[in-house]
N, C-alpha and C positions, 0 to 999 in steps of 0.2 A: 491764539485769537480768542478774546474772550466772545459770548454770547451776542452781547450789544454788536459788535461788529460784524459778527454774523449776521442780526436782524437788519442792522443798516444797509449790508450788504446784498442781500436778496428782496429788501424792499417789505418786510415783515409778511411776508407769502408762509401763511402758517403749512400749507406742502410740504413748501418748498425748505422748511429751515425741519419739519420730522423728518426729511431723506436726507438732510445734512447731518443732522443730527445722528442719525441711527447708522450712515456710512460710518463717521466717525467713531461710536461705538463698536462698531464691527471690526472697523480696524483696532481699533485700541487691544480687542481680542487676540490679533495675530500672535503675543507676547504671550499669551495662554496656552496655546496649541502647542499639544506634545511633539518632540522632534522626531517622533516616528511618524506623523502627520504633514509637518512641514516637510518632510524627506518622501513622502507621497504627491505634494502638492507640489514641488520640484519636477518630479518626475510627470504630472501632467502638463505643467506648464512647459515642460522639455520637449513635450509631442504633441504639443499643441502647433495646427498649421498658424503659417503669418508670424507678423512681428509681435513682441510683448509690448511693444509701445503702441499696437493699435490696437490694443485691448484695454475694454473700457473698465472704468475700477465698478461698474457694478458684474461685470464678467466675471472678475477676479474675487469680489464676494460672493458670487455664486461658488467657483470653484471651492472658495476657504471654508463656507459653507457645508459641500458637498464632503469635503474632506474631517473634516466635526464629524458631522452624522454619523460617517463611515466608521470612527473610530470608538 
């Protein structure tokens, strides 16, 4: 999805398209993260209470996040 559809899409909310944008980034990092990281973040999302689909993707950058730093 290019940009333009992004701004169409959120109504040019300049907020609202930095925390699209910067999610997006964020994720695009997951491909960075060494697999003894992603093998920690497994492991909290494994003992994490509740479902993984009621967790919100800004939970889930917190975690990825959390799990960087750590490393």
């Amino acid at each position: 999805m290019s940009a333009f559809h992004l701004d169409f899409l959120v109504g040019n909310d300049d907020a609202v398209m930095h925390d699209l944008f910067s999610a997006a980034r964020q994720m695009a990092r997951l491909s960075e993260i060494p697999v003894a990281s992603l093998s920690v973040l497994s492991d909290l999302l494994d003992r994490r209470t509740g479902a993984f689909e009621d967790m919100t993707v800004g939970e889930l950058l917190a975690m990825v996040a959390d799990v960087q730093v750590a490393a």
